[in-house]
C-alpha positions as a printed Julia matrix, in Angstrom:
131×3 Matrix{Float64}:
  23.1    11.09  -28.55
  21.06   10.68  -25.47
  22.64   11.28  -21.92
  20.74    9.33  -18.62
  22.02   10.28  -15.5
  21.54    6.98  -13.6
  21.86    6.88   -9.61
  21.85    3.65   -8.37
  21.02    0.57   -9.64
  20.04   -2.44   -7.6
  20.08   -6.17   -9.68
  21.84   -9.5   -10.57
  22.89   -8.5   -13.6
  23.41   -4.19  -15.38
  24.06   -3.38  -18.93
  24.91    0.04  -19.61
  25.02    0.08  -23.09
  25.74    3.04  -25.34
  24.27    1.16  -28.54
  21.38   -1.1   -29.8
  21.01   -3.69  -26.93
  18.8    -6.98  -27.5
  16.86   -8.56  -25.04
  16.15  -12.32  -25.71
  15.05  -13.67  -22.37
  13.64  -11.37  -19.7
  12.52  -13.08  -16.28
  11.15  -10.16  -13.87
   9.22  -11.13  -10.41
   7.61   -8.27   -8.62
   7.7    -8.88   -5.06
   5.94   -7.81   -1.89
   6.66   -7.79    1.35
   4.19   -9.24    3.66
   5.8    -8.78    6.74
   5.66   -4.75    5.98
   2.23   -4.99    5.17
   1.74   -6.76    8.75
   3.22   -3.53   10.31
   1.59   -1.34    8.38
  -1.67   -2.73    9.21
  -1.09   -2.78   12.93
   0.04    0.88   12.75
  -3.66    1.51   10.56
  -5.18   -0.24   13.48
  -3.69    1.83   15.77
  -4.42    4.71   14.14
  -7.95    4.27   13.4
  -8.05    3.58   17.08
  -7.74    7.39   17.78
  -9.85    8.35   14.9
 -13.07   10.12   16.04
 -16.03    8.05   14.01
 -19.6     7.22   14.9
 -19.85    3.7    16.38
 -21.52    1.93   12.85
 -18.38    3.63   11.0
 -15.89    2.39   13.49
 -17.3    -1.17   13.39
 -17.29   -1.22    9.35
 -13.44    0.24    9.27
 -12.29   -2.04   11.82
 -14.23   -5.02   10.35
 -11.98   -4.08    7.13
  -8.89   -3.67    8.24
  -9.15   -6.5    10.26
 -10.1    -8.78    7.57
  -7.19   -6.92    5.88
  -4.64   -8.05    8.87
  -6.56  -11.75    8.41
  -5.48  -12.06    4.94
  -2.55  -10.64    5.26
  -1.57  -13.64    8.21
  -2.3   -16.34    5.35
   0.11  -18.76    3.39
  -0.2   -17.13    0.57
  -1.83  -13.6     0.82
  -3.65  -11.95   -2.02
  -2.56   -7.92   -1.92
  -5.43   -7.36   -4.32
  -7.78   -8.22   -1.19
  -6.12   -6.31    1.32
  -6.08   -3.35   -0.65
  -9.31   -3.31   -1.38
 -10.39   -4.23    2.29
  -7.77   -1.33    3.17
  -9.66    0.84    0.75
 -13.28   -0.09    1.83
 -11.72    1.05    5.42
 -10.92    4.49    3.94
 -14.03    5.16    1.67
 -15.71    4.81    5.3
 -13.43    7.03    7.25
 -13.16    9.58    4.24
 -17.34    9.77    4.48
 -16.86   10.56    8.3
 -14.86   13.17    7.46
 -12.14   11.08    9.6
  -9.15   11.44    7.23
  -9.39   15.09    7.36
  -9.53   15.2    10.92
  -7.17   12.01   11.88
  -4.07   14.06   11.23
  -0.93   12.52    9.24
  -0.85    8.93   11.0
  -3.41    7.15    9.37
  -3.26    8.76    6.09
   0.62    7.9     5.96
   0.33    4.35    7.6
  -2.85    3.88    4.96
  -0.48    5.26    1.84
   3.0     3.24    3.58
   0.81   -0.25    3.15
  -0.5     1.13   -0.65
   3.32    1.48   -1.79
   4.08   -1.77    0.57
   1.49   -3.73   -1.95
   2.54   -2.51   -4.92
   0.57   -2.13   -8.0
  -2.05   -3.75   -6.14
  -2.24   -0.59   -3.99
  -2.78    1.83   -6.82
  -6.6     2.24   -6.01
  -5.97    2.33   -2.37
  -3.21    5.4    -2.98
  -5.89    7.41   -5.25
  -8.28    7.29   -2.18
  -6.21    9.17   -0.32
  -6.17   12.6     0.24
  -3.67   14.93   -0.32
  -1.66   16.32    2.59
């Protein structure tokens, strides 16, 4: 017999069950915060702010993760955009040499907005280095 040691558990309905257990209907929604992803991209902003990058670079990052913070301000956002705006913004800084340089801020604000979008952010987390 298998043993699971199971911390906490968050949901409308567990079933610990020591047996067969069968599943007929299964109705899972994976959600998203888009007011976290709003913070996270003003903290990017702000970070990028104090990033040293030639003027082009700078325009092209900002450009992104503006257009990130754009879509991100809609109805009905589409994560898949903003993380790949979000990781258009860091293939540009990571050229520069800008992640490597920027400190922890806006490598943990850009991997804090990847986790934020969920599996949507899975590209944007690979991008980033490892501190």
């Amino acid at each position: 017999m298998a043993t699971f040691e199971i911390g906490s558990q968050n949901a409308a309905s567990i079933q610990n069950v020591g047996g067969d257990l069968t599943i007929r209907d299964l109705h899972v929604e994976a959600t998203w915060s888009t007011l976290e992803v709003r913070r996270e991209l003003a903290r990017i902003q702000k970070e990028l702010a104090r990033v040293a990058l030639p003027p082009d670079l700078r325009a092209t990052a900002e450009a992104a993760v503006g257009a990130a913070a754009a879509e991100a301000g809609l109805p009905s956002p589409d994560p898949g955009r903003i993380a790949q705006l979000l990781g258009e913004a860091t293939t540009v800084a990571g050229e520069a040499g800008a992640l490597a340089t920027a400190g922890t801020g806006l490598v943990e604000s850009l991997r804090r907005a990847a986790t934020v979008l969920g599996p949507a952010g899975k590209t944007l987390l690979a991008l980033l280095p490892l501190l």
